[in-house]
C-alpha positions in Angstrom: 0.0 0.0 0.0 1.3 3.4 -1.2 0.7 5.9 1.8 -1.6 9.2 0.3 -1.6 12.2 2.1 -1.9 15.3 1.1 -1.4 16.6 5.2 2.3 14.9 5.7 4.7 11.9 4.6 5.4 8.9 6.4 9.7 8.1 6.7 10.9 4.8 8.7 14.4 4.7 10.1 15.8 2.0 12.0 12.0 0.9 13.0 11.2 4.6 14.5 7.9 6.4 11.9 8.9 9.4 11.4 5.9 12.2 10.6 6.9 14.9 8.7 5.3 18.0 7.0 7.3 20.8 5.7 9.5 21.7 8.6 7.6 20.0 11.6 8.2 16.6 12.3 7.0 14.1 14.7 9.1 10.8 15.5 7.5 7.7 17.0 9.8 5.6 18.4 10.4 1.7 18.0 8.9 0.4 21.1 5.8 2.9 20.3 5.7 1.7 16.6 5.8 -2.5 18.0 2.8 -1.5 21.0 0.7 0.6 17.8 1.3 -3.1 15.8 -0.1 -5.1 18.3 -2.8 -3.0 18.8 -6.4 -5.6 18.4 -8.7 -2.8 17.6 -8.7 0.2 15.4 -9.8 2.2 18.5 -7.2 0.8 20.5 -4.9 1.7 18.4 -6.5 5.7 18.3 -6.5 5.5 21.9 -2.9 4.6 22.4 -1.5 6.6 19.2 -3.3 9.9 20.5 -2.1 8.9 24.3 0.8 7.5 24.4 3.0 7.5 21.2 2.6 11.1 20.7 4.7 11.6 23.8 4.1 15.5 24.3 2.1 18.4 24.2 3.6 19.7 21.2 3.6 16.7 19.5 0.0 16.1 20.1 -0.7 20.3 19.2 1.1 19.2 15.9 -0.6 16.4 14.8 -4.3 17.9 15.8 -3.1 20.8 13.2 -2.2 18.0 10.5 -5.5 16.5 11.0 -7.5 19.6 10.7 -5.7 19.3 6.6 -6.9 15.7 6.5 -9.8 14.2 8.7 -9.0 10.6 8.0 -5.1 11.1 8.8 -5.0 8.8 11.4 -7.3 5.6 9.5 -4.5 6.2 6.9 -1.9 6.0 9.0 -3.1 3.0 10.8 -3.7 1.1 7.5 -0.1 1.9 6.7 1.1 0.1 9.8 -1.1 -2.7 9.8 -0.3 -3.7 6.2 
């Protein structure tokens, strides 16, 4: 599956996701990116992406903005893990 967004790009690097649009960037790191994987449900996975893997108030400020550019952000990005 090609990853389409028009809000941001996905990277990986040495199993970290790294979220990046123009110069913001947010990085999820490895033992975030394995615990978003093993997530059963896609609202599990919301939960602990919005929670827990964005690890900061910035981060999470940042992302909400990205969203705002591209409601379904987050399904997209959790189809892009999960395949």
């Amino acid at each position: 599956m090609v990853f389409a967004s028009s809000a941001i790009s996905i990277e990986w690097n040495r199993n970290n996701l790294i979220l990046r649009r123009g110069a913001s960037q947010i990085l999820i790191n490895a033992e975030n990116v394995q615990s978003l994987r093993t997530q059963e449900s896609e609202n599990s996975f919301y939960e602990f992406f919005r929670s827990t893997a964005l690890q900061n108030r910035e981060a999470r400020r940042v992302f909400t903005s990205w969203e705002r550019k591209d409601t379904e952000l987050l399904n997209k990005i959790y189809k892009e893990m999960m395949s």
